[in-house]
Backbone bond lengths (Angstrom), bond angles and torsions (degrees), N, CA, C in turn:
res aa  C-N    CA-C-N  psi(-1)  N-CA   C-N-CA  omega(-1)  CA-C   N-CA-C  phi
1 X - - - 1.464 - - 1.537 108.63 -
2 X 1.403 124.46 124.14 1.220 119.53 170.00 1.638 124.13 -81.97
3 X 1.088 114.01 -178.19 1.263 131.72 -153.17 1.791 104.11 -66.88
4 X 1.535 103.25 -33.37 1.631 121.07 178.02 1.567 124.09 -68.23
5 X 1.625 98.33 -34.20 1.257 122.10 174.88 1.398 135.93 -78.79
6 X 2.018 96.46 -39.39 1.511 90.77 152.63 1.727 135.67 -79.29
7 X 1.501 101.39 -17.42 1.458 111.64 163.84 1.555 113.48 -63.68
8 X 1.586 115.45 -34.88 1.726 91.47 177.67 1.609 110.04 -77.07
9 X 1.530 110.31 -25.26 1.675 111.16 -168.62 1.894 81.47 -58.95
10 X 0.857 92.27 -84.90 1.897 95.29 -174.52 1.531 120.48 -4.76
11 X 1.221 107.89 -72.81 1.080 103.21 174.59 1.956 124.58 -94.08
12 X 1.056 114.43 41.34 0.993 117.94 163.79 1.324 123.31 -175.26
13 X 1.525 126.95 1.04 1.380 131.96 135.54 1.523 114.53 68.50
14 X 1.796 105.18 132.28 1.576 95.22 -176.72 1.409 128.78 -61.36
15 X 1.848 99.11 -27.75 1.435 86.56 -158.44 1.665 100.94 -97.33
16 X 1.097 122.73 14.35 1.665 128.77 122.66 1.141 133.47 6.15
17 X 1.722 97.07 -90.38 1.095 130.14 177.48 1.198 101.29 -56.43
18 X 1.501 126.94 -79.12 1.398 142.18 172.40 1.743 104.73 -8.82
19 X 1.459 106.04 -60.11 1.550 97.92 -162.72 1.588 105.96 -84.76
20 X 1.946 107.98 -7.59 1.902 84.55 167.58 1.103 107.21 -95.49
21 X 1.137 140.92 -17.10 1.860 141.80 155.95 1.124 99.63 -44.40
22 X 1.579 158.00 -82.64 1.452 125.52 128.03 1.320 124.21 59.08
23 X 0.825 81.06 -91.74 2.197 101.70 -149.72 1.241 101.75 -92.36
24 X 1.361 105.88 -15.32 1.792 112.80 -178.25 1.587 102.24 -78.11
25 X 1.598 103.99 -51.21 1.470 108.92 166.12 1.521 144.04 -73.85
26 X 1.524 101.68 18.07 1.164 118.88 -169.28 1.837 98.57 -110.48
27 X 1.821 106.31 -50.80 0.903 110.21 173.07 1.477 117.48 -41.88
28 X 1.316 101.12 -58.79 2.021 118.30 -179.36 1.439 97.18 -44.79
29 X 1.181 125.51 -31.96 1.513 110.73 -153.96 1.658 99.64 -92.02
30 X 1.155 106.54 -55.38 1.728 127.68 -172.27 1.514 104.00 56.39
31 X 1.672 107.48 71.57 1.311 98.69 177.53 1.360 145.85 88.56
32 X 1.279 96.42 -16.38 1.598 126.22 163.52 1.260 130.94 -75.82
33 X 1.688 112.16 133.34 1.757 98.50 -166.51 0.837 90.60 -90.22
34 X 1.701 110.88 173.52 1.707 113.19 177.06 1.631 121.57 -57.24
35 X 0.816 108.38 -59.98 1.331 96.27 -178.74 1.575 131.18 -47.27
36 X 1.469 114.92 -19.31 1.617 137.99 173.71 1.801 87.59 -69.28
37 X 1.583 109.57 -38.46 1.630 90.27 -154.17 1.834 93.96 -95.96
38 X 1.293 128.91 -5.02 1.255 114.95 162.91 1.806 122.73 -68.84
39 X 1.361 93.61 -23.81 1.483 95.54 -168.37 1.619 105.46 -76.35
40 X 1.569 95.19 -45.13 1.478 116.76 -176.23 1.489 114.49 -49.26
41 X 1.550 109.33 -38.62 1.732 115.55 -173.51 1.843 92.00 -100.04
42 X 0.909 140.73 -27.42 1.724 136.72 152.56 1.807 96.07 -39.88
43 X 1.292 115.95 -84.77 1.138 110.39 -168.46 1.955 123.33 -39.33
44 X 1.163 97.62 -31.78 1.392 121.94 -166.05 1.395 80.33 -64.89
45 X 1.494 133.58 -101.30 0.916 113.04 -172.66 2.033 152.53 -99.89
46 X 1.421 79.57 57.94 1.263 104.84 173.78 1.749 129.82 59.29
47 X 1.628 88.63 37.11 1.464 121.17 173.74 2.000 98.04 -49.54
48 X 1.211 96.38 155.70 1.945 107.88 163.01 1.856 95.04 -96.00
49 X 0.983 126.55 125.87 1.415 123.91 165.69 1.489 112.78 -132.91
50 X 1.593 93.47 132.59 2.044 122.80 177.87 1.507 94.42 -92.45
51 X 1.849 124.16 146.00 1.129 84.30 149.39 1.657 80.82 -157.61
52 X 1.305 137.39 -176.31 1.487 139.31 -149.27 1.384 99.94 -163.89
53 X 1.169 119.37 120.32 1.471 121.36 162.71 1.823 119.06 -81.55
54 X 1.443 138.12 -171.26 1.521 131.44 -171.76 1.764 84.82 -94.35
55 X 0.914 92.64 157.26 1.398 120.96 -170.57 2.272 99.14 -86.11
56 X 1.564 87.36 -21.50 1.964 86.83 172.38 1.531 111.89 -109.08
57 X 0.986 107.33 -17.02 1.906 125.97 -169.43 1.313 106.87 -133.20
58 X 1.760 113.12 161.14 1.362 105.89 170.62 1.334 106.81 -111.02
59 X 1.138 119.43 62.84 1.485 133.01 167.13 2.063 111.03 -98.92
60 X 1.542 77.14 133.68 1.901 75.36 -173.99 1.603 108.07 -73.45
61 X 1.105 116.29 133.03 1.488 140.52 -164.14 1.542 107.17 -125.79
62 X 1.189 141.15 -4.76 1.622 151.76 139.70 1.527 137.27 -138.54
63 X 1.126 153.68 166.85 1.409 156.72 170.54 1.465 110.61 -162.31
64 X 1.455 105.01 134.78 1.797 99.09 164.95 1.644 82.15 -133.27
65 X 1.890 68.75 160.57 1.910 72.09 -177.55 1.762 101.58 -149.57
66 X 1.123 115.42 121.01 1.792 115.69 -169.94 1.800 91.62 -111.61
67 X 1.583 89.01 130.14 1.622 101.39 173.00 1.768 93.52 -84.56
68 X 1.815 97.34 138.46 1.761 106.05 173.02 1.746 114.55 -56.60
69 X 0.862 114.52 -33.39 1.534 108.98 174.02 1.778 116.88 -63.25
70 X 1.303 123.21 -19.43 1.373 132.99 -152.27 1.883 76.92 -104.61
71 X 1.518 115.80 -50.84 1.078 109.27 -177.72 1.419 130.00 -73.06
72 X 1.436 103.74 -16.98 1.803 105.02 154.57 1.601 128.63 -64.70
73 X 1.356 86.05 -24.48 1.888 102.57 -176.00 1.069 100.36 -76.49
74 X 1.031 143.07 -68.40 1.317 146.56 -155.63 1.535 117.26 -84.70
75 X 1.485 119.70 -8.17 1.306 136.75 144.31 1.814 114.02 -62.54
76 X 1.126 107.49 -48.53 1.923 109.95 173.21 1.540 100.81 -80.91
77 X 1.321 134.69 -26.14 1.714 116.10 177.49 1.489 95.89 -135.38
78 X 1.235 123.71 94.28 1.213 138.60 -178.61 1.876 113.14 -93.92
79 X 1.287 89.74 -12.82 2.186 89.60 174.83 1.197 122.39 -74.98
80 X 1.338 120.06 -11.39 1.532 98.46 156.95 1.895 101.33 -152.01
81 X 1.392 79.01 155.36 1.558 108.85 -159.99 1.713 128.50 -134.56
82 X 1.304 125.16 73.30 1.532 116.66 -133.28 1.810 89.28 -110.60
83 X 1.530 105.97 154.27 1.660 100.08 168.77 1.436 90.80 -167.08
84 X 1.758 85.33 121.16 1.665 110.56 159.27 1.750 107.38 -124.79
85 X 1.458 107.17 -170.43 1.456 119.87 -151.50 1.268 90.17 -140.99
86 X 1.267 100.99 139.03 1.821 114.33 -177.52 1.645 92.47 -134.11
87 X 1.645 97.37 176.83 1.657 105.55 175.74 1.347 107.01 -143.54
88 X 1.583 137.00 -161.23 0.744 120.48 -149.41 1.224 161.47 2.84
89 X 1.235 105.66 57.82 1.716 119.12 -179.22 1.457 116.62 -114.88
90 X 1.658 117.69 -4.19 1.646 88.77 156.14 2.095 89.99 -152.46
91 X 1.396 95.92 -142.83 1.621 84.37 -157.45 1.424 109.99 -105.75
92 X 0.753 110.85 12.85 1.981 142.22 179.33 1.790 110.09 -91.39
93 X 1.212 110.57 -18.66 1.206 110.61 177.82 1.803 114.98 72.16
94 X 1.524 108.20 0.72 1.323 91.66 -171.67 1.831 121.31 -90.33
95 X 1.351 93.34 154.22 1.761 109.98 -171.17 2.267 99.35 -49.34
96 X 0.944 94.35 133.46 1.534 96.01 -174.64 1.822 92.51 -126.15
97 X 1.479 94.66 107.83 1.549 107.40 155.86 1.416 119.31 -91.84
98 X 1.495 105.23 143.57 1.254 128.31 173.51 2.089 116.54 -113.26
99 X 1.331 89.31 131.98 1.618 84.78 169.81 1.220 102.14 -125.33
100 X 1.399 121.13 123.62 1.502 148.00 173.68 1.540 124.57 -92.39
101 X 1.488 120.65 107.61 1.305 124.20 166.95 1.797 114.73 -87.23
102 X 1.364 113.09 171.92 1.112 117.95 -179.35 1.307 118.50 -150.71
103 X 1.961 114.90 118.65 1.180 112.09 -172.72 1.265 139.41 -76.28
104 X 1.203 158.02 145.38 1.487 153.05 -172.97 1.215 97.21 -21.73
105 X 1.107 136.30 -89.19 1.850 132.64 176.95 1.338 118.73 -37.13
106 X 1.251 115.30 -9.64 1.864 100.61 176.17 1.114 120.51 130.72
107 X 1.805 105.43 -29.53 1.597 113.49 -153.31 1.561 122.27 -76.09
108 X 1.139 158.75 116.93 1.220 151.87 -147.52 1.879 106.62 -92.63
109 X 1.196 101.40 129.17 1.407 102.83 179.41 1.818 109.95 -121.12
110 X 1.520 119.28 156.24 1.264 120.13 148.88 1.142 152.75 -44.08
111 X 1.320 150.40 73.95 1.334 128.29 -157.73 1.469 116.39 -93.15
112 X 1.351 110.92 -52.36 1.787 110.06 170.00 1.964 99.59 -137.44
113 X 1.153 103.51 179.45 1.276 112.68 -157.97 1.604 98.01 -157.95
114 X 0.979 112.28 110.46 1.794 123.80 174.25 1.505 130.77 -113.15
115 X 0.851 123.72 112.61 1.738 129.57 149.98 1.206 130.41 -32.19
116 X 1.134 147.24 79.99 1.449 128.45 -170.48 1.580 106.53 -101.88
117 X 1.731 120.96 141.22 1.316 108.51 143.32 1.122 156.93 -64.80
118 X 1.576 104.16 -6.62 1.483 132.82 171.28 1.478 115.77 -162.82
119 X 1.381 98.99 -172.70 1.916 102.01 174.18 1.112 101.90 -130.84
120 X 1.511 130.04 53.59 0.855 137.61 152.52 1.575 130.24 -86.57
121 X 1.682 130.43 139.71 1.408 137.10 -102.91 1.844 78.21 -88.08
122 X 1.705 113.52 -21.89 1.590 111.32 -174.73 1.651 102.51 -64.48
123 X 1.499 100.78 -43.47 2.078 96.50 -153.97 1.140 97.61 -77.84
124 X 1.754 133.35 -34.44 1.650 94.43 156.56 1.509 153.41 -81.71
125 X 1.948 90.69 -9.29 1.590 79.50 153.15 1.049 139.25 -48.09
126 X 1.509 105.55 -47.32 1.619 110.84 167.14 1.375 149.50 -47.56
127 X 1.923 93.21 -38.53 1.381 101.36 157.46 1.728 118.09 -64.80
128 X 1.042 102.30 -29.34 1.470 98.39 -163.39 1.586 101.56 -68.08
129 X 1.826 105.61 -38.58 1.930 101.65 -177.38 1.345 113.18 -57.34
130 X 1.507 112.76 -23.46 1.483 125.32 179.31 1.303 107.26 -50.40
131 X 1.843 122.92 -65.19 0.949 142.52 -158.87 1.905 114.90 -60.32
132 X 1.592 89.44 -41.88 1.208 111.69 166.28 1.502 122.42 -60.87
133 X 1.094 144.90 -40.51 1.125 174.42 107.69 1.757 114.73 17.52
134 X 2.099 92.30 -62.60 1.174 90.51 178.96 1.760 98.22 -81.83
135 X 1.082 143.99 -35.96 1.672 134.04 172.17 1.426 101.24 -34.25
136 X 1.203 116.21 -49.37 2.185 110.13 -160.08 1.228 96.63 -82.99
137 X 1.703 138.42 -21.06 1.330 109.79 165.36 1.391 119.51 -79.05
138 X 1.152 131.42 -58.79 1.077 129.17 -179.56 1.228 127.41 -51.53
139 X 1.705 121.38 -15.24 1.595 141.44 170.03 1.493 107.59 -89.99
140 X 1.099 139.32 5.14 1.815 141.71 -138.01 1.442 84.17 -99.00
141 X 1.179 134.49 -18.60 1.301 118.92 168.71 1.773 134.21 -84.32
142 X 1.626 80.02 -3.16 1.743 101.06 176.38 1.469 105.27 -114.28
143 X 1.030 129.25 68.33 1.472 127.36 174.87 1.190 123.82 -66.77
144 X 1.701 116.27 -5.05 1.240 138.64 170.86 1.243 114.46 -53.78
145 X 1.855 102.61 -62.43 1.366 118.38 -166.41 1.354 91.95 -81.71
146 X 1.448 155.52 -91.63 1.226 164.00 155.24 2.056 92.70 39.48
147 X 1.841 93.21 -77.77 1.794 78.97 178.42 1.537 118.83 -57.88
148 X 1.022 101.18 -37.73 1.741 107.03 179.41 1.327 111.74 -15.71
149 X 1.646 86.27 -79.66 2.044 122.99 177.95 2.134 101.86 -38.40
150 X 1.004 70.44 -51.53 1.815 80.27 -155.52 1.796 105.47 -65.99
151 X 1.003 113.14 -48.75 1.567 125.09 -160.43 1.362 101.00 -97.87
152 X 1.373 122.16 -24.05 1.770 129.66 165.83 1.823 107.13 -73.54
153 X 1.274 101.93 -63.45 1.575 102.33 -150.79 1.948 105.89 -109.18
154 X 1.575 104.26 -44.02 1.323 103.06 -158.80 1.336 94.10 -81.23
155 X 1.235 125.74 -42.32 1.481 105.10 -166.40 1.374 115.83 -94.36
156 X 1.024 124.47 -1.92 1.655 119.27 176.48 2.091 97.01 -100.91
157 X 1.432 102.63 -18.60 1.507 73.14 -157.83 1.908 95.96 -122.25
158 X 1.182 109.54 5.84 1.532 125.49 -173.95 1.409 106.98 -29.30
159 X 1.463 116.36 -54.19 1.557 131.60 -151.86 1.526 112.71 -84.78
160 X 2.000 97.98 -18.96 1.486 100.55 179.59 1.371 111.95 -107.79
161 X 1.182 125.10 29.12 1.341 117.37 -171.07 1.580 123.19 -74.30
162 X 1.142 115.39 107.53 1.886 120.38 -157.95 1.719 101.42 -149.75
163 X 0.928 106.47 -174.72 1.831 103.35 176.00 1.461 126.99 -50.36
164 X 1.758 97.28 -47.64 1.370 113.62 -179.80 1.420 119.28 -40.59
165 X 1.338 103.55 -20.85 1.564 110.49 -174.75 1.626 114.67 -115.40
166 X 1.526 105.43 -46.58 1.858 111.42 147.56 1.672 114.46 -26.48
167 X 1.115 126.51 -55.66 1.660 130.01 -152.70 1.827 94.45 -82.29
168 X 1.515 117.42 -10.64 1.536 123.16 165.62 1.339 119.70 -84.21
169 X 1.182 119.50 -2.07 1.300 129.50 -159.26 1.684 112.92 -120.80
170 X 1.658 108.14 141.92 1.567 90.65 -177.96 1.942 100.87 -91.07
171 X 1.860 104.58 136.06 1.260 98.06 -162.35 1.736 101.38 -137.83
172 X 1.607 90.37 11.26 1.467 100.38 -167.57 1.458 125.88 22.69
173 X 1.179 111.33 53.89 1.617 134.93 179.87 1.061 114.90 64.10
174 X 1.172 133.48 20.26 1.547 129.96 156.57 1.461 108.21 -91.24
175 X 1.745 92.41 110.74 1.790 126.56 -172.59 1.337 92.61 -129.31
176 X 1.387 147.56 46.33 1.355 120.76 -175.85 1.960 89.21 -172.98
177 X 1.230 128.79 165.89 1.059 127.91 150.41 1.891 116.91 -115.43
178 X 1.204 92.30 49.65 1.477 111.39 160.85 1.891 120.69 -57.03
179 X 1.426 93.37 -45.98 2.074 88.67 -177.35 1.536 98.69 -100.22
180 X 1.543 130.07 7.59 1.696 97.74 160.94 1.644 85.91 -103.31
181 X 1.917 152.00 18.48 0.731 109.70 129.25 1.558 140.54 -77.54
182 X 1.434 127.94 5.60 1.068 134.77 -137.06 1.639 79.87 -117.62
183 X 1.277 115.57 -30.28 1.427 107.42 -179.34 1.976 111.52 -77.25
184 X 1.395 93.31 -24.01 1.133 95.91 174.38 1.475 123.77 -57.74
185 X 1.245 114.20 -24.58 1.879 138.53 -165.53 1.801 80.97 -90.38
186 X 1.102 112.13 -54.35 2.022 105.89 -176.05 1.243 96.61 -45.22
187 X 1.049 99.77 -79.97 1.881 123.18 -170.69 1.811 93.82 -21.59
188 X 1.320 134.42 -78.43 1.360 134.84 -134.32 1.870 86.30 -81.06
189 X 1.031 120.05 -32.74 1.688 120.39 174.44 1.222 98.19 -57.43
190 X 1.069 141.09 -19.50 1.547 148.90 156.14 1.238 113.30 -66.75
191 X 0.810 106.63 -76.69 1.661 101.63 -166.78 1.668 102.31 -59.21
192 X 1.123 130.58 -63.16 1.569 151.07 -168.03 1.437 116.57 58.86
193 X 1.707 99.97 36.62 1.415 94.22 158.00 2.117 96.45 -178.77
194 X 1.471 99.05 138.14 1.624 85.13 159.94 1.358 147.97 -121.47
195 X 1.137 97.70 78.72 1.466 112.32 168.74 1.685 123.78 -148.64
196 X 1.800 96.39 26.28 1.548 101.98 174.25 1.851 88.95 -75.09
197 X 2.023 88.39 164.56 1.355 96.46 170.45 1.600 116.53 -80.17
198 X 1.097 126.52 177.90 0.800 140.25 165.72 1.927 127.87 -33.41
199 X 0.999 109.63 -53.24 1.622 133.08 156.04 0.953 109.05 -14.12
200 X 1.941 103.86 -71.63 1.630 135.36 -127.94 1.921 73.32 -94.81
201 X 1.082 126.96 -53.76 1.547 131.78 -164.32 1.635 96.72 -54.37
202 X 1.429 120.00 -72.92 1.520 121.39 171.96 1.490 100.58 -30.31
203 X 1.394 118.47 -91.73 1.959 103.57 -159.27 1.236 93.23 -54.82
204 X 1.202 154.81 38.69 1.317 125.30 160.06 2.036 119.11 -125.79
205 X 1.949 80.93 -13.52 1.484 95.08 156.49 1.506 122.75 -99.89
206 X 1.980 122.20 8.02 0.939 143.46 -176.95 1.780 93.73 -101.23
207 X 0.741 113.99 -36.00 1.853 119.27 -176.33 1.366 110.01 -70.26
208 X 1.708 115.54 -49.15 1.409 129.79 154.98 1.272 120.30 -19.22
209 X 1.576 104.97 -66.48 1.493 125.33 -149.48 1.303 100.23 -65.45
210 X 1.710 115.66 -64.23 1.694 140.30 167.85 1.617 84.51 -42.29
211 X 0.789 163.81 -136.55 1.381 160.21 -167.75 1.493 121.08 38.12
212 X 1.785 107.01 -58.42 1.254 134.16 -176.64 1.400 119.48 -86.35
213 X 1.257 127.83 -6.86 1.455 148.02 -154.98 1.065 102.32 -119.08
214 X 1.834 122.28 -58.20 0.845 114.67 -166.87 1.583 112.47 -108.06
């Protein structure tokens, strides 16, 4: 540490900082638990939000949440569509899925982003009806394609989905979920630490996104 560095620690000290990072987030909140302030900053800017309480308690136990811009994108390049599960990203310990589109040039974008309480074979069904869910609203004007999707592929072939059926498909060589882990490595350069709440994780996978868009 040089001579500049211990003069700013000195006079202005981490846990300083710490307590106006703080108060900054206290102000933002005014009283609000986290979960009031995920919905609250979702709503703000015009996030799609799933969300599920425990089936014994009314404690929220999942959320996905797709920013509308991610969902325009992935409405114009809909061929590939990747989702893996990372961990440590906030202080809850919960499994955080990512679903990753990819544009004609290469570039990897966000499409929805989930919370899970587990990885168990129910909570991603669920995410996935979510996911589904958000496609038929934003498609509800194509009821064409909607049966297409559904009565062609998802419902006869949902349960087998493996290569055999990938290698029919145009996927322009994405066989691997290699770039929604690679987004995962973006993502945590974002956050740069895990044990923000939940909130602090959203704007900071909302900062991402605006990142990638623009």
């Amino acid at each position: 540490m040089n001579p500049f560095e211990e003069s700013l620690q000195e006079n202005i000290g981490f846990e300083k900082i710490y307590n106006v990072v703080a108060k900054i987030k206290r102000d933002r909140m005014q009283e609000r638990n986290t979960i009031e302030e995920v919905l609250r900053l979702s709503a703000e800017r015009g996030y799609i939000v799933f969300y599920r309480n425990g089936e014994d308690n009314n404690v929220l136990s999942d959320i996905v949440v797709a920013h509308p811009t991610s969902i325009a994108m992935i409405r114009t390049w809909p061929y590939v569509l990747i989702m893996d599960t990372t961990y440590k990203t906030n202080k809850y310990n919960m499994p955080l899925l990512k679903c990753v589109g990819m544009t004609p040039t290469g570039k990897n974008f966000t499409v929805a982003t989930a919370f899970m309480c587990n990885e168990q074979a129910t909570t991603y069904r669920w995410v996935e009806y979510q996911k589904l869910e958000v496609l038929k609203t934003r498609w509800r004007t194509r009821p064409d394609f909607l049966h297409y999707l559904f009565s062609t592929w998802l419902n006869p072939f949902a349960h087998k989905f493996c290569r055999v059926w990938t290698s029919q498909v145009l996927h322009f060589g994405v066989e691997t979920t290699n770039r929604a882990e690679s987004e995962h490595s973006v993502l945590k350069l974002w956050l740069s630490t895990c044990h923000s709440d939940l909130d602090t994780v959203l704007l900071n996978i909302d900062s991402l996104i605006q990142a990638q868009v623009t």
